[in-house]
C-alpha positions as CSV (number, residue, x, y, z in Angstrom):
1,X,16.4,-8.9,-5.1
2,X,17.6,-5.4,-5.6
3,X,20.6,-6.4,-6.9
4,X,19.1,-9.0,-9.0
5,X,17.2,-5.9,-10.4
6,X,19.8,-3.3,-11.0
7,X,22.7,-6.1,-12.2
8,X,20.4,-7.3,-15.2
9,X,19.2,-3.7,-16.4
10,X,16.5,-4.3,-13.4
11,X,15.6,-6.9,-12.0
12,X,-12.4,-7.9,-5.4
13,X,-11.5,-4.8,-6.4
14,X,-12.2,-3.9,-10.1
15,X,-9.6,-1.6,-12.5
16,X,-11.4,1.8,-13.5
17,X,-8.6,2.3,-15.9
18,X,-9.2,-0.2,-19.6
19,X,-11.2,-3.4,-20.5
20,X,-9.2,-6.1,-21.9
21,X,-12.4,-8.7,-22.5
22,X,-11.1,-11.1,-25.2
23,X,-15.1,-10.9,-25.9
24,X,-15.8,-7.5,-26.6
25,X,-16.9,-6.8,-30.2
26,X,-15.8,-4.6,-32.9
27,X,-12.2,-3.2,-33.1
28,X,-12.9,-0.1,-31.2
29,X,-14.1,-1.7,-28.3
30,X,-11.2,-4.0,-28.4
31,X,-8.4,-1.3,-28.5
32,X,-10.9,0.6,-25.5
33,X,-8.0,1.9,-23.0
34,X,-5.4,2.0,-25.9
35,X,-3.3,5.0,-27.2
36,X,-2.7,4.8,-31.3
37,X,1.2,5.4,-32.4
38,X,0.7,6.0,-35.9
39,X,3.1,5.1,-38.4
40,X,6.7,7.0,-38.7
41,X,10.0,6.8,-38.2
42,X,12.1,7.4,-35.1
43,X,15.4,7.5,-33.8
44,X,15.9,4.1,-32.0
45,X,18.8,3.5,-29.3
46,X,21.7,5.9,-28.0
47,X,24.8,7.6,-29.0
48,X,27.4,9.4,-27.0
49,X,29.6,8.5,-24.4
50,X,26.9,7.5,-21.8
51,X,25.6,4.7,-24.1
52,X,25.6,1.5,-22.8
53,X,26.8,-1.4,-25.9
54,X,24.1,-3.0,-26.8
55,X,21.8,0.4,-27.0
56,X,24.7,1.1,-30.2
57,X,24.6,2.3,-32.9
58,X,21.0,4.4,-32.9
59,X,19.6,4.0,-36.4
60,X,16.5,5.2,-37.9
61,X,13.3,2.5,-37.7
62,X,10.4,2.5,-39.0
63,X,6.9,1.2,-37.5
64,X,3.6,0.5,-38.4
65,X,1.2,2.3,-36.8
66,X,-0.1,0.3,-33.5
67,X,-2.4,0.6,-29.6
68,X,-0.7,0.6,-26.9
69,X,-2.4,-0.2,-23.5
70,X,-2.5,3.5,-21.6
71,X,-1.4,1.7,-18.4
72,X,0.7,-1.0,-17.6
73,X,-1.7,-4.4,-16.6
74,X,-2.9,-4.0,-13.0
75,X,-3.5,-7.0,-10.3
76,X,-7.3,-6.7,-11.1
77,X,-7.3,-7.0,-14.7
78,X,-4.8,-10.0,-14.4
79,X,-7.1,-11.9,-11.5
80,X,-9.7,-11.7,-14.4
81,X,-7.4,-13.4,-16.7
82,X,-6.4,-16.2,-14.7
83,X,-9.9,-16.7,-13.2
84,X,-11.0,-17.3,-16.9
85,X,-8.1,-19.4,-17.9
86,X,-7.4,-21.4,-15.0
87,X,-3.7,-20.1,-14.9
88,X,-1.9,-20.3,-11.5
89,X,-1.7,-17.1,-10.0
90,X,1.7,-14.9,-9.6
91,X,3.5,-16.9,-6.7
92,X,7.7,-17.3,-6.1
93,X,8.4,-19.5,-2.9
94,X,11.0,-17.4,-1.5
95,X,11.2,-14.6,1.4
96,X,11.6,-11.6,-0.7
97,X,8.2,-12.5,-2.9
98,X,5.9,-13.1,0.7
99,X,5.0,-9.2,-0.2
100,X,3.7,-10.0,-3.5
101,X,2.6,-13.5,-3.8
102,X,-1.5,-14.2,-4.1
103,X,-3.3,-16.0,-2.0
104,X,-5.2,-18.5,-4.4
105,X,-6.7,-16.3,-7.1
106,X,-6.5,-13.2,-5.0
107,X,-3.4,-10.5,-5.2
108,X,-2.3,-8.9,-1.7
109,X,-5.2,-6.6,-0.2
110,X,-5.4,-2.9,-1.3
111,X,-3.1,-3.8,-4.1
112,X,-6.1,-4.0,-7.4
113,X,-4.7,-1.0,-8.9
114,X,-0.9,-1.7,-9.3
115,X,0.5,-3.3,-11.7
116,X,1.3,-6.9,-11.6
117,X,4.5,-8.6,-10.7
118,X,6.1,-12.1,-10.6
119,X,4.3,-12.6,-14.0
120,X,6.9,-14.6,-16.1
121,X,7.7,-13.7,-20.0
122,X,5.4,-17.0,-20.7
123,X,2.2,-15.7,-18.3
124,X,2.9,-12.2,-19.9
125,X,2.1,-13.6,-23.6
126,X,-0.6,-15.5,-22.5
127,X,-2.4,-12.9,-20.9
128,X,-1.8,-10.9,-23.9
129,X,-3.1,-13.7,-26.3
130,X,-6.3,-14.3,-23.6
131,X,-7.0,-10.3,-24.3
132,X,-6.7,-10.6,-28.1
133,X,-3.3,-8.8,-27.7
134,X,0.2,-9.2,-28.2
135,X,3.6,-7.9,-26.0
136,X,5.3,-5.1,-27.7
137,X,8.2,-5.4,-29.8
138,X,11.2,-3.6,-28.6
139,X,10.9,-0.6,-31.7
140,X,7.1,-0.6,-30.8
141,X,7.9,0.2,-26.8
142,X,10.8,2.5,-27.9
143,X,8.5,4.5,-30.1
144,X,5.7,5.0,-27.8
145,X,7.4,5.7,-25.3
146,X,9.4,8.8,-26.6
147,X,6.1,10.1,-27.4
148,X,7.2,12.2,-30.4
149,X,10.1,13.6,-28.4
150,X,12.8,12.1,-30.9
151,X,16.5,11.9,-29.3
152,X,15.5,12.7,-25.5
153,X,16.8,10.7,-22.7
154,X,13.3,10.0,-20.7
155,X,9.7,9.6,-21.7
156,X,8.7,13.2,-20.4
157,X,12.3,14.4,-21.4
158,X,15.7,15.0,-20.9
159,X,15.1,15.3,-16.7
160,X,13.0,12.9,-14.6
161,X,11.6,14.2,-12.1
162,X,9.7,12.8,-8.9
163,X,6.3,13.3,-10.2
164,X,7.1,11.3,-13.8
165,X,8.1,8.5,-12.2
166,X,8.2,5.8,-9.1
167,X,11.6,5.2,-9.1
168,X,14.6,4.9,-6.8
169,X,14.0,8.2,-5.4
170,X,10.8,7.7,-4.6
171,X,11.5,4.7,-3.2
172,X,13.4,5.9,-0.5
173,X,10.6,7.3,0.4
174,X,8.2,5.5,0.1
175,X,9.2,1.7,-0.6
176,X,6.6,0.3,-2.6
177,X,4.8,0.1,-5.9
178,X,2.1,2.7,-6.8
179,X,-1.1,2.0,-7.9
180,X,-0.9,2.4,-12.1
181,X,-1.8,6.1,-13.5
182,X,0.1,8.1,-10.2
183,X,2.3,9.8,-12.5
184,X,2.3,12.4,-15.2
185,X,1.8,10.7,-18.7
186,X,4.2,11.4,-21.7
187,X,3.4,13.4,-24.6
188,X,1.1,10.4,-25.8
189,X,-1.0,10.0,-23.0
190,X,0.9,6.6,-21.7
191,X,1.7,6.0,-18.0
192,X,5.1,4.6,-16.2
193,X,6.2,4.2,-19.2
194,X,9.5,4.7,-17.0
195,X,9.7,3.4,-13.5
196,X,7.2,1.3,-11.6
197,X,7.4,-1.6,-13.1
198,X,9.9,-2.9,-16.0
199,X,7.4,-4.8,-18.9
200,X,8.5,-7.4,-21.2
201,X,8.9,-7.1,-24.6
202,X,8.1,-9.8,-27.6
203,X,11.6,-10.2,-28.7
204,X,14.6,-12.0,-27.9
205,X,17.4,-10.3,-26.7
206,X,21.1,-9.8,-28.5
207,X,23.3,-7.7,-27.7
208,X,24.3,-6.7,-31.3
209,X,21.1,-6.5,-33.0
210,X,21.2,-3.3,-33.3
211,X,24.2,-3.7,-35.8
212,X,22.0,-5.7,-38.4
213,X,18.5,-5.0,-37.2
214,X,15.8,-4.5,-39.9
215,X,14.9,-0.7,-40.4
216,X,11.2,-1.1,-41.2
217,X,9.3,-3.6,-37.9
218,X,12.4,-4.7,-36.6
219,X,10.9,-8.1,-34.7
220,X,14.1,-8.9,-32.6
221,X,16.5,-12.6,-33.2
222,X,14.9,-15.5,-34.1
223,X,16.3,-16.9,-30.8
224,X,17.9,-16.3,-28.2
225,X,18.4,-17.6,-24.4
226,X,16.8,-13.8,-22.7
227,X,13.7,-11.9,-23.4
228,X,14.1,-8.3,-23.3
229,X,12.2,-6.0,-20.8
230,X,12.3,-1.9,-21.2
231,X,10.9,0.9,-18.7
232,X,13.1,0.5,-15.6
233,X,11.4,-0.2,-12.5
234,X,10.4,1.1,-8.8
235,X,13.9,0.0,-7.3
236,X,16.2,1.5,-9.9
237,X,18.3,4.5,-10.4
238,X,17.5,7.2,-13.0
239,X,19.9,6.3,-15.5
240,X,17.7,2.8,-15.7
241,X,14.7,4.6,-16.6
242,X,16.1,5.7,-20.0
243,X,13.9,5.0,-23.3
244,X,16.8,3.0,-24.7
245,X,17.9,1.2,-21.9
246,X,17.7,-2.7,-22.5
247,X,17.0,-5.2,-19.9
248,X,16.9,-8.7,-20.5
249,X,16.4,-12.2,-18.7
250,X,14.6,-15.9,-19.0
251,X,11.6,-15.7,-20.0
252,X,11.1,-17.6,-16.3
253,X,12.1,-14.5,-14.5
254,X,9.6,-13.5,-11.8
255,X,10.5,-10.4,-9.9
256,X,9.0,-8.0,-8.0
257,X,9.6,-4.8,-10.3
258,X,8.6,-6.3,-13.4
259,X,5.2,-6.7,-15.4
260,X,4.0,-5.6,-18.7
261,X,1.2,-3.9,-21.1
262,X,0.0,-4.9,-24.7
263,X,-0.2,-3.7,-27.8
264,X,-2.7,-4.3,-31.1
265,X,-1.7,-4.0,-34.6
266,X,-3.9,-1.6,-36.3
267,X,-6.0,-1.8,-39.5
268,X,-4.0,-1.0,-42.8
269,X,-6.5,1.7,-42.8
270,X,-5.4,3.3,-39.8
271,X,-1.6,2.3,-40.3
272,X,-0.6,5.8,-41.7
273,X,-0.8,9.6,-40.3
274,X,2.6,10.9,-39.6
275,X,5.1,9.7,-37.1
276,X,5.0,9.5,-33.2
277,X,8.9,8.8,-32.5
């Protein structure tokens, strides 16, 4: 499965960290647990010699302002979801998913706080639509997470270090997913926004979009046989982890290092302020 990972650009306990109750009234208590990204432009992709293809050419983008979930969707707050909805739980029937796979409605013990895995493009979206939420499109992801720090390689930067970020590194060391929030935030206030966990994106995956995309809420291809995934994950190697590194697969895809987070639109009202990227 760590092959898997790297070869595609990757591969009842209650959460103290954000609500995501399709019930809960009035915008603010809907975007509870949410950063704003206010409107702006920012540099999206990667030049020089270390950029991959389809990360080429960088071009300026602009986005409307948007929430962004603070931390990537944890095992708790999904077991609410698919206790409400009826949806089958996170399960692959193979050796390398016995770690992760639920029993009935219940995630593995001790393991409320991390984020889930073996959540499919398909469960992603619906969970997202359940919460009143969306995914984020590939310029919204990119945006938040460079935090303001326009042209740097990582979310905290142009180093990662062991204490931004679960990744390969750490797991050496360790060998497992972390419980969401263990890691120093990014200028923005937004957790493993590199490493833990990849997290799918709304848009369909091209290698060449960059070439024609749309400058002002670039939505991605109409079609396309992958969905993308950004963030790198808890079994990949630095350069993985980069804020314009594409991953992509079927929006079937179960694996072990990937999840996701949501993102609202925000008012018109609230759409301007200055740029984040």
């Amino acid at each position: 499965m760590l092959v898997l990972c790297l070869s595609l650009h990757a591969c009842s306990e209650q959460s103290g960290h954000q609500t995501n109750a399709p019930h809960a009234r009035g915008f603010s208590a809907r975007t509870h647990g949410m950063v704003f990204v206010p409107s702006g432009q920012f540099q999206m992709g990667a030049t020089g010699p270390n950029a991959l293809t389809d990360e080429q050419p960088a071009h300026t983008v602009y986005v409307s302002g948007f929430y962004i979930d603070r931390y990537e969707i944890s095992n708790a707050e999904y077991r609410r979801f698919i206790i409400a909805t009826d949806r089958a739980a996170p399960r692959v029937d193979a050796p390398w998913a016995d770690a992760y796979n639920w029993s009935g409605s219940d995630y593995p013990p001790g393991t409320g706080e991390h984020p889930v895995v073996l959540v499919s493009w398909h469960d992603a979206a619906a969970y997202a639509a359940w919460a009143g939420k969306r995914l984020p499109t590939e310029a919204e992801w990119e945006k938040a997470a460079r935090g303001g720090m326009n042209g740097k390689i990582f979310p905290n930067g142009d180093r990662l270090e062991l204490s931004h970020a679960n990744f390969f590194k750490s797991y050496l060391r360790t060998r497992k997913l972390r419980p969401i929030g263990s890691y120093e935030p990014n200028a923005l206030g937004l957790h493993d926004m590199a490493g833990n966990v990849w997290e799918w994106c709304q848009d369909w995956y091209a290698e060449d979009y960059y070439k024609n995309a749309e400058r002002i809420d670039p939505r991605g291809p109409a079609h396309g046989q992958y969905k993308v995934f950004r963030g790198g994950g808890w079994m990949n190697e630095a350069t993985f982890l980069r804020c314009a590194q594409r991953g992509k697969n079927s929006p079937d895809h179960r694996s072990p290092a990937l999840g996701f987070r949501c993102v609202r639109s925000a008012p018109q009202s609230e759409t301007r302020g200055g740029s984040a990227g």
